[in-house]
N, C-alpha and C positions, 0 to 999 in steps of 0.2 A: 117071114123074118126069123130068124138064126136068133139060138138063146146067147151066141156069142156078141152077136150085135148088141142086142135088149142088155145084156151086162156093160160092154164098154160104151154104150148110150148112158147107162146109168151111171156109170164111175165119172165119166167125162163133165154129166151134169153136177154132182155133187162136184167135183175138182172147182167146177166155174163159177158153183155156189158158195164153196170158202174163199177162193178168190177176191170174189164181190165183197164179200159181206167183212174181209179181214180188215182192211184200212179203217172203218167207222167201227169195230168188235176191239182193233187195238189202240185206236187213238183212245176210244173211251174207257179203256182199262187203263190205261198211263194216267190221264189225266183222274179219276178216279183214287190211285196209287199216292200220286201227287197230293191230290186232296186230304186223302187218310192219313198220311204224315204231317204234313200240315195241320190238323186236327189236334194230332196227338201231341205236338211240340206244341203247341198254344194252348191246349187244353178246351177250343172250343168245342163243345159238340154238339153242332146245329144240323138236323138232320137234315133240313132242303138246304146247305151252306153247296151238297155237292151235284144237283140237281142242275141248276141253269149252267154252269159251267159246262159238265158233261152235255147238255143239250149244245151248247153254244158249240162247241170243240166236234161234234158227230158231225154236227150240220156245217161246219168248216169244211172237215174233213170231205164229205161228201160232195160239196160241191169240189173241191179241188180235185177230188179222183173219177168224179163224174162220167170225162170222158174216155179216160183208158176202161170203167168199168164199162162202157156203153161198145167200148169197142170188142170189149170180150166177150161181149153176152152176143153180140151181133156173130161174131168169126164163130159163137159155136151155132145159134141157130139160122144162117144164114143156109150152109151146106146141107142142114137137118131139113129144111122147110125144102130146099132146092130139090133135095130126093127124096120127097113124101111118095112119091108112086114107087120107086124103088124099093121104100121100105116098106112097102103094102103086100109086094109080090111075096 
């Protein structure tokens, strides 16, 4: 295996892993955001006030992108797994 391969194997991975991980990393910074304004315009500050919320909103999130994330992760190890002997030679 080519150190050219082993680099655009590894760029590709990382690419598919912000991919994945962006929808549930930005939903819970918005709602977060939201929270902290909130906060400050009321003046409460309860520190578990932003805790179930963001849980609640991630785990939304998650399942609603569920399947496009499943579909990405598959289209990249799909082809990877199909030519393991190739990438052995």
């Amino acid at each position: 295996m080519s150190e050219d391969v082993l680099i655009d194997l590894g760029r590709r991975a990382m690419l598919v892993t912000l991919m994945v991980s962006a929808p549930m990393l930005l939903s819970g910074m918005v709602i977060g955001l939201i929270i902290s304004i909130f906060q400050s315009v009321t003046q409460i500050q309860e520190i578990t006030l932003t805790f179930v919320p963001k849980i609640v909103i991630v785990m939304a999130t998650f399942l609603l992108f569920l399947p496009w994330m499943l579909s990405l992760m598959l289209d990249f190890t799909s082809p990877l797994l199909g030519d393991f002997r190739s990438l052995m030679n």
